[in-house]
C-alpha positions as CSV (number, residue, x, y, z in Angstrom):
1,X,-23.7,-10.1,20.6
2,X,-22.9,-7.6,17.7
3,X,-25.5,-7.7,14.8
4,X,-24.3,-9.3,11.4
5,X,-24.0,-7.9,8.0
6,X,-22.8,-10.0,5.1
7,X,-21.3,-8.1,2.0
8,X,-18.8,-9.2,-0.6
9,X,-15.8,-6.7,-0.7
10,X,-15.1,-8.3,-4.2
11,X,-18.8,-8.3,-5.3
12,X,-18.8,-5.6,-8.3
13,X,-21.6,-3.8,-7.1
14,X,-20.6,-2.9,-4.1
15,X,-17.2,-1.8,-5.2
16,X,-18.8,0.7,-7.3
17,X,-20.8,2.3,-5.0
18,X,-20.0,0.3,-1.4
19,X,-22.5,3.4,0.6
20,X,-26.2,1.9,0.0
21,X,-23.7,-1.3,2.1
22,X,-22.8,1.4,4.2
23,X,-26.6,3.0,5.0
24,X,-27.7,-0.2,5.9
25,X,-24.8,-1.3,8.2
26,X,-24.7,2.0,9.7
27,X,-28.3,1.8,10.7
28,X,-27.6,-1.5,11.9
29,X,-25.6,-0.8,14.8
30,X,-22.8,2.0,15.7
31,X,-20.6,-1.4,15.5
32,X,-21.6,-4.6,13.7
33,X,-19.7,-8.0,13.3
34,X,-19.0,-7.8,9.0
35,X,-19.2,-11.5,8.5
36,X,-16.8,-11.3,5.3
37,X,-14.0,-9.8,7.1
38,X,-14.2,-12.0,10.3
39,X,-14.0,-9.0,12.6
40,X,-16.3,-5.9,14.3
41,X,-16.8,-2.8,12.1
42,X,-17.3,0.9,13.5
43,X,-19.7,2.3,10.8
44,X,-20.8,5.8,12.6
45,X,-18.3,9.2,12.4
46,X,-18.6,8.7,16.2
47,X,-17.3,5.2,16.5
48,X,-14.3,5.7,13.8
49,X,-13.1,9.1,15.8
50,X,-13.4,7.4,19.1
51,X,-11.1,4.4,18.1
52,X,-8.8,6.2,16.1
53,X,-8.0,8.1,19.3
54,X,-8.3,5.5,21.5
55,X,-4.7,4.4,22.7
56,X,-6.4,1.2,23.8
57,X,-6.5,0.5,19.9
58,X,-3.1,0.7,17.6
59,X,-1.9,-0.1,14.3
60,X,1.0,-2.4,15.4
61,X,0.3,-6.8,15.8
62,X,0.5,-7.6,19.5
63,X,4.0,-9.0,20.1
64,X,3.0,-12.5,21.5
65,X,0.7,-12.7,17.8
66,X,3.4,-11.8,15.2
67,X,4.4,-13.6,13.3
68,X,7.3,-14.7,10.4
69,X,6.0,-13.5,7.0
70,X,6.3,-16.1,4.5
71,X,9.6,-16.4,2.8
72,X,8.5,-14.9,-1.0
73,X,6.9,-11.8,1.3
74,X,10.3,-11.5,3.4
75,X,11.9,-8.7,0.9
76,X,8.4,-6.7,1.1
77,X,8.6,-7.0,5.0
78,X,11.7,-6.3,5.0
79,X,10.6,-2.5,4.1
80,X,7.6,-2.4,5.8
81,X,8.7,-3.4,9.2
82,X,10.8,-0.1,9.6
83,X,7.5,1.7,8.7
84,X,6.3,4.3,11.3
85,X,2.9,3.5,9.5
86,X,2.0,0.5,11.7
87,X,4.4,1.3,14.9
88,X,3.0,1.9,18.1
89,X,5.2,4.6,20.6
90,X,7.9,4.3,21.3
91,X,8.9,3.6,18.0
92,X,6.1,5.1,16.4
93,X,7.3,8.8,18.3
94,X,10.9,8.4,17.8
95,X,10.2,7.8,14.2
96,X,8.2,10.6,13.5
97,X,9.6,13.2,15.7
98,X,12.9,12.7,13.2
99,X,10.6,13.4,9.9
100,X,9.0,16.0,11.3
101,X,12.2,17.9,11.7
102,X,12.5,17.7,8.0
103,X,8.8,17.3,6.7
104,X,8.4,20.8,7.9
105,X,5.1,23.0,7.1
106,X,8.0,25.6,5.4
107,X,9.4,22.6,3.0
108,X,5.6,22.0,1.8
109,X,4.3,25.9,1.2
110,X,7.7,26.2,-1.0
111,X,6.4,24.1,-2.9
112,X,3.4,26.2,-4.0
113,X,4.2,27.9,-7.4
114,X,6.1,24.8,-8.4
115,X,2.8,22.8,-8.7
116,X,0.7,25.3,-9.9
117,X,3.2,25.8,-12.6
118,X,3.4,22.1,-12.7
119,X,-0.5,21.8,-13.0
120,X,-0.7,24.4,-15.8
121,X,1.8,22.3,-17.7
122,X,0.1,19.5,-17.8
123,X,-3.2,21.2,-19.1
124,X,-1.1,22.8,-21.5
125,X,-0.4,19.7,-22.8
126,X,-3.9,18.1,-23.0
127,X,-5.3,16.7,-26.1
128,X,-7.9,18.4,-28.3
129,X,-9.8,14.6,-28.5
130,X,-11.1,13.0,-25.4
131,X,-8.7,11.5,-22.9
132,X,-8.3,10.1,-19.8
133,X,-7.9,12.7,-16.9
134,X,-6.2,9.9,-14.5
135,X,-2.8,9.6,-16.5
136,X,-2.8,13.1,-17.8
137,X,-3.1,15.3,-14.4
138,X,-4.3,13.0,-11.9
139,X,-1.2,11.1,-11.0
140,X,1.1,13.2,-12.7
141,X,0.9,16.5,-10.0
142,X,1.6,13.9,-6.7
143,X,4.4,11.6,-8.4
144,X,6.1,15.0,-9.6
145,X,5.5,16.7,-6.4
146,X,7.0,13.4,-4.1
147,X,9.5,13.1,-6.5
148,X,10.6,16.8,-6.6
149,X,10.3,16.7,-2.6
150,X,12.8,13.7,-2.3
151,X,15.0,15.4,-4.9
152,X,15.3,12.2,-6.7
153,X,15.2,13.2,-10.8
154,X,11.7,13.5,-12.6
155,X,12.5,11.2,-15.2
156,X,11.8,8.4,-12.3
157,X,8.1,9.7,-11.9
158,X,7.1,6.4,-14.1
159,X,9.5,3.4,-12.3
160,X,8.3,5.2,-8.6
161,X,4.8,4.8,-10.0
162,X,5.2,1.1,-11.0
163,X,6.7,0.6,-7.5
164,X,4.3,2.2,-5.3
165,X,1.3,0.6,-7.1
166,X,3.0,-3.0,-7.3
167,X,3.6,-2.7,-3.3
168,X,0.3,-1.1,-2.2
169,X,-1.9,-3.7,-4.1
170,X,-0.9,-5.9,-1.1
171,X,-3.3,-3.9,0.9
172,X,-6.1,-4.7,-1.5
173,X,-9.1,-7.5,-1.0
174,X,-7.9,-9.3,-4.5
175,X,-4.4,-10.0,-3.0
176,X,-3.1,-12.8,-5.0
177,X,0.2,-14.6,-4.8
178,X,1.3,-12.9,-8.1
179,X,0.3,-9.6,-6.6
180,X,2.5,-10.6,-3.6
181,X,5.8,-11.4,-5.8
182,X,5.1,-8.2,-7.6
183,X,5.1,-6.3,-4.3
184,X,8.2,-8.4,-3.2
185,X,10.4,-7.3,-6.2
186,X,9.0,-3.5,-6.2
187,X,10.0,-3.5,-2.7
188,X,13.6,-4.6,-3.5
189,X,13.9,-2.7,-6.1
190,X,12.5,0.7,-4.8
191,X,14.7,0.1,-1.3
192,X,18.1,-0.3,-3.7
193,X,17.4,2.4,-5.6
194,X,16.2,5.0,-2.5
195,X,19.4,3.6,-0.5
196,X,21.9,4.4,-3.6
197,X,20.3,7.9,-3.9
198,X,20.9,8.6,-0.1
199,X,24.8,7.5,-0.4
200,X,24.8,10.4,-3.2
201,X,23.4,12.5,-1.1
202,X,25.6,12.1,1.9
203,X,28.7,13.3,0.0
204,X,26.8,16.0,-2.2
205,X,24.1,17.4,-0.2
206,X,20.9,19.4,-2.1
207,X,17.9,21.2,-0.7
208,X,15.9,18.4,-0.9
209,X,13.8,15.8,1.6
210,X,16.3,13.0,1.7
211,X,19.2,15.7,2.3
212,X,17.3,16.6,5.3
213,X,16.2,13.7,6.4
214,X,19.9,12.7,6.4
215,X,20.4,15.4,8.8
216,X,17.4,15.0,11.0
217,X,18.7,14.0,14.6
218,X,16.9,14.5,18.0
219,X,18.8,14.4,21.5
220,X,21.7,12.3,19.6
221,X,19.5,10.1,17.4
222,X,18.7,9.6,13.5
223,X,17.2,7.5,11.0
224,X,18.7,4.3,9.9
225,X,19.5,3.8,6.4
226,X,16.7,1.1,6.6
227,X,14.6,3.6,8.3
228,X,15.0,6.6,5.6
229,X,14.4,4.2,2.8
230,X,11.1,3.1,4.0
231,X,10.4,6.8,5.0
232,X,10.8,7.7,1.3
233,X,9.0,4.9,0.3
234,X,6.1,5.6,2.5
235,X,6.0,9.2,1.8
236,X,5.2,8.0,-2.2
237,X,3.1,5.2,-1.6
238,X,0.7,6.6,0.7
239,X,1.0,10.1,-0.8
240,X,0.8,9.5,-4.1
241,X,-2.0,6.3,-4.3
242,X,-4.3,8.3,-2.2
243,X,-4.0,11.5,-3.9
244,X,-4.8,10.2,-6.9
245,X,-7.9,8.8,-6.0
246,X,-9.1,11.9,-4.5
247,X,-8.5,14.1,-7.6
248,X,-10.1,11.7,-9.5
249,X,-13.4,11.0,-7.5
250,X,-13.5,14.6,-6.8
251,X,-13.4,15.3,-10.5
252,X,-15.7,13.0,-11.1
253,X,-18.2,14.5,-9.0
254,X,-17.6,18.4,-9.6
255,X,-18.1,17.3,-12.9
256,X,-21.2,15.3,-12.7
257,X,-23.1,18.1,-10.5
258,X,-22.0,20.9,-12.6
259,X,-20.0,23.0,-9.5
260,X,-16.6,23.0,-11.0
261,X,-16.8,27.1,-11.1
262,X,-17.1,26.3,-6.8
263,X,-13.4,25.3,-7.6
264,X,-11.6,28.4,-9.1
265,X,-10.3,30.6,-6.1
266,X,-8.8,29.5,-3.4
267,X,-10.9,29.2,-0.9
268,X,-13.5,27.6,-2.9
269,X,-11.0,24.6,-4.2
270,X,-9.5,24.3,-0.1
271,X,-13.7,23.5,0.6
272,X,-14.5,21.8,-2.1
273,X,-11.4,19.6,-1.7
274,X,-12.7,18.9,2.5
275,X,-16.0,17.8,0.5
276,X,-14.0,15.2,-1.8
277,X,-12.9,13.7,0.8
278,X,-15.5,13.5,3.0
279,X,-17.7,12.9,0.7
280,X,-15.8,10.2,-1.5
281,X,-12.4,9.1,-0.1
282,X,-10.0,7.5,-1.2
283,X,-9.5,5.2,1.6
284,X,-12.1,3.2,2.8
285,X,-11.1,1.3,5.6
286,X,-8.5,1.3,8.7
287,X,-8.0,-1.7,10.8
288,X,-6.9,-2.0,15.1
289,X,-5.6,-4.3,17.5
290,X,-7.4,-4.2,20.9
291,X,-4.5,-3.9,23.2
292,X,-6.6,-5.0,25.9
293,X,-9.5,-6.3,27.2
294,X,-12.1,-3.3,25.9
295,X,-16.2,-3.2,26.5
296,X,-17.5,-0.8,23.5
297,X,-21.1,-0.6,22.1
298,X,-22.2,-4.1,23.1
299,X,-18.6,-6.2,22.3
300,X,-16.0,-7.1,24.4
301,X,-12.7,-6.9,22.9
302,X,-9.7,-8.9,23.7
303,X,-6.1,-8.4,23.4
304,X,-5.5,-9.0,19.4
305,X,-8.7,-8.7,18.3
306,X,-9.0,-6.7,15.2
307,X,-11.9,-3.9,14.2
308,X,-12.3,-2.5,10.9
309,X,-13.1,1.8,10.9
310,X,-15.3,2.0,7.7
311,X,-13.8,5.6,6.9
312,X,-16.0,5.8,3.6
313,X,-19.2,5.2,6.2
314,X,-18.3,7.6,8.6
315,X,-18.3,10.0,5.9
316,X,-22.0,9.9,5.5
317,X,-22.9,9.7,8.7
318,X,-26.4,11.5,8.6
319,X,-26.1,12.3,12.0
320,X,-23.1,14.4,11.2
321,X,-23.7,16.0,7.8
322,X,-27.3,16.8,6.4
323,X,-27.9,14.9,3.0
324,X,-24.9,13.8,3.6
325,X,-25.0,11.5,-0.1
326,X,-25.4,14.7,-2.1
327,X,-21.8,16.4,-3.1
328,X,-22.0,20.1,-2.4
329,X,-18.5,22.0,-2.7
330,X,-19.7,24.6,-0.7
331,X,-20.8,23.0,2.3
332,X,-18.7,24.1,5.1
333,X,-16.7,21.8,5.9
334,X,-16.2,19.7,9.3
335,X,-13.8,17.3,10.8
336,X,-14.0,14.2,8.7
337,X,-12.1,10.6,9.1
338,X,-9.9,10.5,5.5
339,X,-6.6,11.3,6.9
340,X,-7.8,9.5,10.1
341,X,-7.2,10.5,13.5
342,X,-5.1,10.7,16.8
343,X,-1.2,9.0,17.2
344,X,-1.8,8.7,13.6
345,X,-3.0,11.7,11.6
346,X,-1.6,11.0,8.0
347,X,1.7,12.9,8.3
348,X,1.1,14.3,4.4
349,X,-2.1,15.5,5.0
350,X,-1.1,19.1,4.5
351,X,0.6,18.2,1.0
352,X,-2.1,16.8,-0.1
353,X,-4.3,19.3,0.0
354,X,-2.3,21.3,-1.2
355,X,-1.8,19.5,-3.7
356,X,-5.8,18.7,-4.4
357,X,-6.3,22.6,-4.1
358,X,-4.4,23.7,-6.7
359,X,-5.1,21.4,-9.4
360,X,-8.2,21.6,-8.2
361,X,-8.4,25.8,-9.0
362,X,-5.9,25.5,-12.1
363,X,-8.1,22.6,-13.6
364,X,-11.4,23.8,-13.6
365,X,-10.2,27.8,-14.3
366,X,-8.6,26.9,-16.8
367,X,-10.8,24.2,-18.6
368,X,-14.4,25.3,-17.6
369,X,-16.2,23.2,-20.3
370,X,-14.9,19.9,-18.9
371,X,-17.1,16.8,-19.6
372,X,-17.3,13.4,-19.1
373,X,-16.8,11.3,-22.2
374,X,-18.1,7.9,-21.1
375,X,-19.4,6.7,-17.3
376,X,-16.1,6.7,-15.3
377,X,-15.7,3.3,-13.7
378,X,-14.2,2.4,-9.9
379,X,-11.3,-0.1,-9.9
380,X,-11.6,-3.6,-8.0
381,X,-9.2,-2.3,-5.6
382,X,-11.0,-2.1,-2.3
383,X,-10.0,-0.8,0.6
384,X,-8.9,1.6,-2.0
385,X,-11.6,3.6,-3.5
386,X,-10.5,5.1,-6.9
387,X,-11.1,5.6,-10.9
388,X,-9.4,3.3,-13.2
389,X,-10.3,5.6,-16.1
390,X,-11.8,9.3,-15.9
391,X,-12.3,10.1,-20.0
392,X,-12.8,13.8,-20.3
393,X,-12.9,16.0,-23.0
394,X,-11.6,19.7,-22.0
């Protein structure tokens, strides 16, 4: 029998700071039952690495439990099921073995000197008066970046934004049924538009993402229209959303411990963005299916049984990382869980840190008297862990 912990994901407490939650449930048990989510929880770095890599556990709903989403949910679905986020092989390596011929490391490092530029813009542009750092960099550098990658024009930074957050708010604990018609009608919208762009793309071809993801074939095969579109889609919604966060929290906290200067070569923003997101992610949970009947730390699992990898726990993991609730930059920096693990690694994990790196270095040369203006305050977003509101003066 798994020990209990109880602990509101919606209490406001805890989604300001959810670690002391984390310290106690941790010391608990390297896997406890968390009572307000109905399922086991892997709260140690050990636990969350060992089922992220077990191939016992996936991301995909056992066949014989899937079931029909609600009709009002059947336009967002209609998206998401061509995902390779929640597809288990052979799906899962079809899929990306076709976008990694065209999300290739060479495609990312080109676009180096386009977001530092891009970064140094933006700071150009910042206001003598406090303002909030979230709308003015934050979000700006990954929208810009995924939409300049895509190819699709800049001026639809702001209707991609309203998209991605109106779809990925279906993956937060205050999911409501307006949240859910929202996320219905961004997906709709977002697929029509991605599809029309494609079409243009098929008769006037650019040296841009979609263009190649048009062309991507392995022995004979290629994506489906319905496949590219939610490719695109998923490239900005899980690129951009947690991005964000992860400047913003690691702002936050170069900020409040005074190490911003640990931030302005390269090296020194590459570690201190590894301690961002270790430290504070942006993510804070991952959920499995048991694909079979599994013995681990005490439970027995059965087919369709769900566990919950507390990411933003395994991050702290004393066991792992000495004071591991103090935010050093220069700590050198170890595996950690953020972009998870095994089958599947977040496939943009090497834009976004490039991404975090340079506005990271650009930032904090460039404005080294940055200040807080007023307590920055979390949003009530969990499993998503990020500012609503970073006020800075520069």
């Amino acid at each position: 029998m798994l020990p209990k912990v109880s602990q509101s994901p919606v209490d406001p407490g805890f989604v300001q700071n959810p670690y002391p939650f984390y310290d106690r449930a941790r010391a608990t048990g390297q896997l406890v039952h968390w009572s307000d989510y109905k399922m086991p929880a892997a709260t140690t770095h050990a636990a969350v690495q060992a089922i992220l890599r077990d191939r016992r556990f996936g991301r995909e709903v056992p066949a014989e439990l899937a079931t029909a989403p609600p009709p009002h949910l059947a336009p967002f679905y209609a998206v998401e099921d061509h995902s390779m986020l929640d597809a288990e092989p052979p799906r899962h390596t079809r899929l990306r073995g076709l976008v990694n011929r065209a999300f290739t490391s060479r495609r990312i490092a080109s676009l180096s000197p386009w977001i530092e530029v891009l970064c140094h813009d933006l700071i150009d542009g910042f206001p003598a008066e406090p303002f909030d750092l979230i709308p003015a960099c934050c979000a700006r550098v990954p929208v810009l970046t995924i939409a300049r990658l895509l190819g699709v024009p800049a001026d639809m930074a702001p209707q991609l934004l309203r998209w991605s957050h109106d779809m990925v708010a279906m993956y937060q604990s205050t999911r409501t049924r307006a949240v859910e018609d929202r996320a219905a009608e961004a997906a709709t919208d977002f697929a029509t538009y991605i599809a029309s762009y494609a079409d243009t793309r098929r008769t006037a071809p650019a040296d841009d993402l979609i263009t190649d993801l048009l062309k991507a074939e392995a022995e004979g095969d290629r994506l489906s229209t319905p496949e590219l579109v939610t490719t695109c889609i998923l490239l900005l919604n899980a690129g951009h959303e947690a991005t964000v966060h992860a400047l913003g929290n690691g702002i936050k906290a170069l900020i409040e411990t005074g190490t911003g200067t640990a931030c302005t070569t390269p090296e020194g923003a590459e570690q201190a963005a590894e301690e961002i997101l270790r430290h504070d992610p942006p993510l804070h949970v991952f959920t499995r299916y048991a694909y079979e009947e599994i013995d681990l730390h005490g439970h027995r699992f059965q087919r369709g049984d769900q566990v919950a990898l507390l990411l933003g726990a395994a991050g702290r993991d004393p066991d792992v990382w000495e004071q591991p609730h103090d935010f050093d930059p220069t700590r050198p920096p170890k595996p950690h869980a953020a972009f998870g693990a095994g089958l599947h690694f977040c496939l943009g994990a090497p834009l976004a840190r490039l991404e975090m790196r340079l506005a990271l270095q650009v930032l904090f040369t460039r404005c080294p008297n940055l200040r807080l203006a007023e307590p920055p305050v979390y949003g009530d977003t969990y499993h998503f862990h990020g500012l609503t509101r970073l006020q800075v003066t520069a």
